[in-house]
C-alpha positions in Angstrom: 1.1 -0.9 -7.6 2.6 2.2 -9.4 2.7 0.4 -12.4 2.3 0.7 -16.4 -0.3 -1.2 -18.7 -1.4 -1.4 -21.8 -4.5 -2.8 -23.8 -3.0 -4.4 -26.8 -4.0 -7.7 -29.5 -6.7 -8.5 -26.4 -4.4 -9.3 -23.6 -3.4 -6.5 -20.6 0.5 -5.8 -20.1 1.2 -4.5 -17.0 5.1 -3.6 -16.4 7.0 -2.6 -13.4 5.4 -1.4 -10.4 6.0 -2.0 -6.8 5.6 -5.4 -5.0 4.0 -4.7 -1.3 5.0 -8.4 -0.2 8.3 -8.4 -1.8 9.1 -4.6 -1.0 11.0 -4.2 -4.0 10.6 -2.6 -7.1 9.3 -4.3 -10.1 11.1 -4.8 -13.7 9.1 -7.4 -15.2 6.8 -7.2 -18.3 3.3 -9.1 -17.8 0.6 -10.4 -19.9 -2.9 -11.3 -18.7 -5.2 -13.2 -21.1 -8.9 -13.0 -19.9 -9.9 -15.6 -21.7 -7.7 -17.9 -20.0 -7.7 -15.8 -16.7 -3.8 -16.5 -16.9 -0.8 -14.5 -16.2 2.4 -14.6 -17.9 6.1 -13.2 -17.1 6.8 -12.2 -20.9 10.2 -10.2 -20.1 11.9 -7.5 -18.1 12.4 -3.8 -18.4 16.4 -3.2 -18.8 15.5 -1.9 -14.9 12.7 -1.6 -12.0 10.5 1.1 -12.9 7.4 2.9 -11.0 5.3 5.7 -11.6 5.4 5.9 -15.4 3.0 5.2 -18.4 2.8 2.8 -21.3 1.6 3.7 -25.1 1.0 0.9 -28.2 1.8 2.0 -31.1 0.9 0.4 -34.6 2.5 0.8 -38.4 5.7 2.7 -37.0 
């Protein structure tokens, strides 16, 4: 997966990462909601990314 996520306003975002049936890099921002048990496309990174983390940050 080599992706990033983040626990934030109760949904998961999950961004970037590797796709094993596409074989490409990822660039896309994700939300799941488990009380829907839905995921969402919600928007892309400006490019793929792997390997790296994510932080939420409130009152900046």
């Amino acid at each position: 997966m080599e992706c990033g996520a983040v626990a934030m306003n109760g949904s998961l975002y999950v961004t970037g990462g590797y796709s094993y049936s596409k074989g490409t890099y990822l660039q896309s921002v994700e939300r799941y909601d488990p009380e829907q048990d839905t995921w969402e496309i919600v928007g892309n990174l400006p490019g793929a990314a792997r390997s790296h983390g994510c932080v939420c940050v409130y009152s900046v």
